[in-house]
N, C-alpha and C positions, 0 to 999 in steps of 0.2 A: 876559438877563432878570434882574432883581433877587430877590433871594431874601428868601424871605419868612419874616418868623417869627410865632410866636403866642405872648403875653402868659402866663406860667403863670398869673398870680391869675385872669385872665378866664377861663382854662379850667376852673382850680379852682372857682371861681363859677357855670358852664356845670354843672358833675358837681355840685356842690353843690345846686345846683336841679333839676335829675332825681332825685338822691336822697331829698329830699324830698317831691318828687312822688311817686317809687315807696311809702316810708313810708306815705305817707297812705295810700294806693291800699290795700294791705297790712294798714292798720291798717281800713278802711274794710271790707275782705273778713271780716279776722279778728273783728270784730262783728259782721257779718252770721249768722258763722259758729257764733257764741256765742248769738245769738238765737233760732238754728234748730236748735242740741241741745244741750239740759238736758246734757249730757255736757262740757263745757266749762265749764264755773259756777266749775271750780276750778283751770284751769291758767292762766297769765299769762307770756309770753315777757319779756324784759329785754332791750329796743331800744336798742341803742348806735350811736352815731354813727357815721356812716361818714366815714373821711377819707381822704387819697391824700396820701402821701410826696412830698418833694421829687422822687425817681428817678423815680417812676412820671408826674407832673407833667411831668418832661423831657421822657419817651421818650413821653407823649401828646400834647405840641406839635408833638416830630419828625415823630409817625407822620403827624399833622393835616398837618402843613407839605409831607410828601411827598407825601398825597391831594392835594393844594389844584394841588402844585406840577404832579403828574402829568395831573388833571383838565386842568390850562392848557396841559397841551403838548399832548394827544391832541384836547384842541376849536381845538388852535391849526392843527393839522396838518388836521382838518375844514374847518376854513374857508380854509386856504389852498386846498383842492383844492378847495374852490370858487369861487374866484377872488377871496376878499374878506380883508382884511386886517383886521375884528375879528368877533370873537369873540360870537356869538349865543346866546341861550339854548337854539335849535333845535342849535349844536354841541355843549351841554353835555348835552344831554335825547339826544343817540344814542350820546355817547360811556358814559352813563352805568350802563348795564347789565354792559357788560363793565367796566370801571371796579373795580364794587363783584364781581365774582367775580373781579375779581384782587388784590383787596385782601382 
């Protein structure tokens, strides 16, 4: 099997855009929050950017690469035992419970 890898900027880009999603989310709550008690008129948090290190960028490709990799074996090993030699969405949707409680 060819081993696979993943692009750090695409990843970085991936957590980039969840983060900002979550901010909004967050910033969206916390006005809600200010409009429903007078009690808040005077406090203000200081929202800083969130970013991820080169290291951490690494070891979240690696960790990706081995989900990806793992996934392919254990739906590879499905579909062998059932006599067909690719790989179905139906092998990924039973391998995928235990899967994510072992990761």
């Amino acid at each position: 099997m060819e081993d696979v890898t993943f692009d750090s900027i695409l990843i970085n880009a991936i957590f980039k855009s969840v983060w900002s999603e979550r901010a909004l989310e967050r910033e969206k709550a916390e006005f809600n929050d200010v409009l429903d008690s007078e009690a808040g008129a005077g406090s203000s948090k200081k929202i800083r950017p969130t970013s991820a290190n080169a290291n951490a960028l690494k070891l979240s490709c690696e960790l990706l690469r081995l989900f990806v990799t793992e996934a392919i074996q254990r739906a590879a090993a499905i579909a062998e035992s059932e006599g067909t030699d690719q790989i179905e969405a139906t092998h990924l949707e039973s391998i995928l419970p235990q899967l994510l409680l072992d990761f």
